[in-house]
Each structure stands twice: as structure tokens, then as C-alpha cells.
C-alpha positions, 0 to 999 in steps of 0.5 A: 500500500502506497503512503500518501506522500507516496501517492502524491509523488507519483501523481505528480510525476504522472502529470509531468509526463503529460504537461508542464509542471512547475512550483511547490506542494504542501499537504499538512495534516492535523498540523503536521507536513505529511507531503512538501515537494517542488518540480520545474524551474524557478529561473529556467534562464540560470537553470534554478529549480524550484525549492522549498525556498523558493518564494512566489507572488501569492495572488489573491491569497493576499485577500486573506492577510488583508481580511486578517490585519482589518479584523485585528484593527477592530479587535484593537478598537481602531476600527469598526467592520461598520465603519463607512469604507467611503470615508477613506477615499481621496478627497473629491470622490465618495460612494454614493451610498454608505458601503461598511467595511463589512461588504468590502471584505465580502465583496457585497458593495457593489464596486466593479472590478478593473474598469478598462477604457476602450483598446485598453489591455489590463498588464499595460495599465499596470506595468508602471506604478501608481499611486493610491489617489490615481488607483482610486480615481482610476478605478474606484470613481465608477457607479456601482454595478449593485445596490450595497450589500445587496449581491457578490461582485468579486472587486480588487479595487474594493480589497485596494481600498482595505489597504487604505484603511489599513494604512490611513487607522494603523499609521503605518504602511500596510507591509509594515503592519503586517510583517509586525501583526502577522508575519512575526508572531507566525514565524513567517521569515519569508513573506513581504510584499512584492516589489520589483525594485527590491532584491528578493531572495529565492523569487521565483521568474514567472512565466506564460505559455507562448504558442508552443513554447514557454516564455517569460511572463509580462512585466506589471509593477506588483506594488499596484497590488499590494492588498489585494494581492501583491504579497510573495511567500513560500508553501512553508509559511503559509503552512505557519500562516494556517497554524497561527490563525488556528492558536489564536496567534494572529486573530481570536477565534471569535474573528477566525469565525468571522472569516470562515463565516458563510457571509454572501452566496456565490453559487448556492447550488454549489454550497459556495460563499465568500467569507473575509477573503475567503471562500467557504464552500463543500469540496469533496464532501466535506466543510472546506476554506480557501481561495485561488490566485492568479497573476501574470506569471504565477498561480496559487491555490490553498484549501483548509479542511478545519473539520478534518483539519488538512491543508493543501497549498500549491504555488507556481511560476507558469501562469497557465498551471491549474493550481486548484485541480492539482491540489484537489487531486493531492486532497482526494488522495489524502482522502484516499477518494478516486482521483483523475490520472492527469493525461491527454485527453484523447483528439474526438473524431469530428469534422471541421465542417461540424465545429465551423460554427465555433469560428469567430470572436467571442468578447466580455468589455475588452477581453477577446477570445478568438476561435480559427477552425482550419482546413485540419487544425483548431487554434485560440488566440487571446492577448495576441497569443495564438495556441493550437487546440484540438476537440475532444467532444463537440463543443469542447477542445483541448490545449495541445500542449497544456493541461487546459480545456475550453468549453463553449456553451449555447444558451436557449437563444443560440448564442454561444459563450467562451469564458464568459465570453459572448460570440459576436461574430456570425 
């Protein structure tokens, strides 16, 4: 019988034989490391493996270090979750209506998330550094998308905006805060915020999957990210950061069940809420804690079992890597529940004639999807990338080279859709 530290290494090295792999894994369980692994490069420019020291941009998983450094301001009576968000913002901009500090944390104010003018692309606003009253004016000055409180809308500017307070109740700058609220009392010598004019020991290059080969991911400044997801870590200190949530280090209980609280419904069907820069939700059957990051360059993906108490946490440098399928599978393998072996899925036999009616430009705002289907072969461009794919049903095609599907779907009227993406060509 294999160990599930046994288990995992062979997963893990079956996926490898079928995809890219890069970053680090941690499964813990009742407090104890029982799996930490790395594979793939940390610089493939010098030839660095990852390791586990190896420390990468951490992503959204930065909402949960802001969740925390709020409620520890409220337990030290600086700060009230009723407190008026909009008070904070720079002079001559204001909400409208009241939005509580609360429905920042849960994403219940009704702020949109980045909003782009027209030709805009996302990682060229943000290759050059901006400073809190431009961020706000840039992008806290649009209406909102919903009444407060009243629905989830996933907002980065409104966990920027925590930031703020932060910095405006503490007076002191937000990873000052946190290196003296959390990163200390949790023993975590390897977490900070980014910054790209800092020597960072150990960081790990991002990288992004450029046609048929691997490349260097796009330049953005990460301090333009910094509450809501501009802090680099390693798999052993988030590790430390569970733990120390866990002894009432960091926060008291009373606050921990504020954050793990089922505060708004994201999919009721799915049993998904969002607590305090988390979600809470049911995954393979049990009470789970966790949430996903994304950036250029970079994944991240950390899941808590409390009931159960087991942690799983993957980061990586490839920007395409599926963190949280990897990490599900690690799960279900602590379980000792049935998981997939990660393989190519084989190419469905399927005219070309058939999927001609899947050819054109899918669009949401300013992000485009474009769908070829050739004489013999499929492609997908987005941000000027084009990737060969392939079907593997009617409506469903593979990457050639990456572990990464795309399903298009056809609402009562017809119309198809791509990752939220409309078709608007005919």
C-alpha cells in the first residue's frame, strides 16, 4: 500500500509526463507536513529549480492577510467592520451610498472590478506604478454595478481600498503592519510584499505559455497590488500562516469565525460563499476554506479542511498551471477518494465542417477570445497569443500542449459563450 506522500509523488510525476509542471506542494495534516515537494524551474534562464525556498507572488491569497490585519484593527478598537469604507477615499470622490467595511471584505458593495477604457489591455495599465489617489480615481470613481450589500461582485479595487484603511487607522504602511501583526508572531521569515525594485531572495521568474513554447511572463509593477494581492511567500509559511490563525496567534477565534463565516452566496447550488477573503464552500464532501490566485506569471491555490483539519497549498511560476485541480487531486488522495490520472485527453473524431460554427470572436468589455477552425487544425488566440487546440467532444477542445480545456456553451437563444465570453461574430 502506497503512503500518501507516496501517492502524491507519483501523481505528480504522472502529470509531468503529460504537461508542464512547475512550483511547490504542501499537504499538512492535523498540523503536521505529511507531503512538501517542488518540480520545474524557478529561473529556467540560470537553470534554478524550484525549492522549498523558493518564494512566489501569492495572488489573491493576499485577500486573506488583508481580511486578517482589518479584523485585528477592530479587535484593537481602531476600527469598526461598520465603519463607512467611503470615508477613506481621496478627497473629491465618495460612494454614493454608505458601503461598511463589512461588504468590502465580502465583496457585497457593489464596486466593479478593473474598469478598462476602450483598446485598453489590463498588464499595460499596470506595468508602471501608481499611486493610491490615481488607483482610486482610476478605478474606484465608477457607479456601482449593485445596490450595497445587496449581491457578490468579486472587486480588487474594493480589497485596494482595505489597504487604505489599513494604512490611513494603523499609521503605518500596510507591509509594515503586517510583517509586525502577522508575519512575526507566525514565524513567517519569508513573506513581504512584492516589489520589483527590491532584491528578493529565492523569487521565483514567472512565466506564460507562448504558442508552443514557454516564455517569460509580462512585466506589471506588483506594488499596484499590494492588498489585494501583491504579497510573495513560500508553501512553508503559509503552512505557519494556517497554524497561527488556528492558536489564536494572529486573530481570536471569535474573528477566525468571522472569516470562515458563510457571509454572501456565490453559487448556492454549489454550497459556495465568500467569507473575509475567503471562500467557504463543500469540496469533496466535506466543510472546506480557501481561495485561488492568479497573476501574470504565477498561480496559487490553498484549501483548509478545519473539520478534518488538512491543508493543501500549491504555488507556481507558469501562469497557465491549474493550481486548484492539482491540489484537489493531492486532497482526494489524502482522502484516499478516486482521483483523475492527469493525461491527454484523447483528439474526438469530428469534422471541421461540424465545429465551423465555433469560428469567430467571442468578447466580455475588452477581453477577446478568438476561435480559427482550419482546413485540419483548431487554434485560440487571446492577448495576441495564438495556441493550437484540438476537440475532444463537440463543443469542447483541448490545449495541445497544456493541461487546459475550453468549453463553449449555447444558451436557449443560440448564442454561444467562451469564458464568459459572448460570440459576436456570425
Amino acid at each position: 500500500m502506497h503512503t500518501i506522500d507516496q501517492k502524491i509523488h507519483q501523481y505528480l510525476n504522472t502529470y509531468r509526463a503529460s504537461f508542464p509542471l512547475s512550483g511547490n506542494l504542501l499537504i499538512a495534516q492535523k498540523g503536521q507536513i505529511i507531503h512538501h515537494s517542488s518540480r520545474g524551474m524557478a529561473d529556467h534562464s540560470f537553470e534554478i529549480e524550484n525549492g522549498p525556498e523558493t518564494r512566489f507572488p501569492i495572488a489573491s491569497l493576499t485577500k486573506a492577510f488583508t481580511a486578517a490585519a482589518i479584523l485585528i484593527l477592530c479587535e484593537e478598537g481602531k476600527l469598526s467592520l461598520d465603519d463607512n469604507a467611503g470615508d477613506f477615499l481621496p478627497e473629491g470622490l465618495s460612494f454614493k451610498d454608505k458601503i461598511p467595511v463589512h461588504q468590502l471584505l465580502t465583496h457585497s458593495a457593489g464596486l466593479p472590478d478593473y474598469q478598462l477604457n476602450k483598446e485598453e489591455l489590463l498588464h499595460e495599465v499596470f506595468a508602471r506604478r501608481m499611486g493610491s489617489d490615481e488607483f482610486c480615481h482610476r478605478f474606484l470613481r465608477h457607479p456601482l454595478i449593485a445596490a450595497p450589500g445587496k449581491e457578490f461582485h468579486y472587486s480588487n479595487p474594493g480589497y485596494y481600498l482595505l489597504g487604505m484603511i489599513i494604512e490611513a487607522v494603523s499609521e503605518m504602511p500596510f507591509g509594515h503592519f503586517l510583517q509586525q501583526k502577522i508575519f512575526d508572531p507566525a514565524g513567517m521569515e519569508h513573506t513581504g510584499v512584492d516589489d520589483p525594485e527590491t532584491i528578493i531572495p529565492f523569487r521565483a521568474q514567472g512565466y506564460r505559455w507562448r504558442g508552443n513554447h514557454l516564455g517569460r511572463a509580462v512585466y506589471t509593477d506588483a506594488r499596484n497590488f499590494y492588498p489585494q494581492g501583491g504579497l510573495y511567500s513560500t508553501t512553508a509559511d503559509l503552512f505557519r500562516w494556517i497554524e497561527a490563525l488556528k492558536s489564536g496567534k494572529i486573530i481570536s477565534a471569535e474573528s477566525l469565525a468571522l472569516m470562515l463565516e458563510k457571509h454572501v452566496p456565490i453559487d448556492t447550488d454549489r454550497e459556495i460563499f465568500y467569507g473575509y477573503g475567503i471562500h467557504t464552500l463543500k469540496r469533496n464532501g466535506r466543510n472546506a476554506a480557501g481561495h485561488g490566485g492568479s497573476h501574470w506569471g504565477y498561480r496559487s491555490h490553498l484549501e483548509w479542511y478545519p473539520e478534518e483539519d488538512i491543508l493543501a497549498i500549491m504555488l507556481s511560476n507558469y501562469e497557465f498551471q491549474d493550481t486548484a485541480k492539482i491540489v484537489d487531486s493531492a486532497v482526494k488522495a489524502t482522502f484516499d477518494l478516486t482521483f483523475e490520472s492527469p493525461q491527454k485527453p484523447p483528439r474526438a473524431k469530428i469534422s471541421q465542417d461540424t465545429l465551423k460554427k465555433y469560428d469567430g470572436k467571442y468578447q466580455n468589455g475588452n477581453f477577446v477570445i478568438t476561435v480559427k477552425i482550419g482546413q485540419k487544425n483548431c487554434w485560440i488566440e487571446m492577448e495576441g497569443e495564438e495556441n493550437e487546440i484540438y476537440p475532444i467532444s463537440e463543443s469542447v477542445f483541448a490545449h495541445q500542449y497544456l493541461d487546459q480545456t475550453y468549453q463553449i456553451t449555447s444558451d436557449e437563444k443560440g448564442e454561444l459563450s467562451l469564458w464568459g465570453c459572448k460570440k459576436v461574430d456570425p
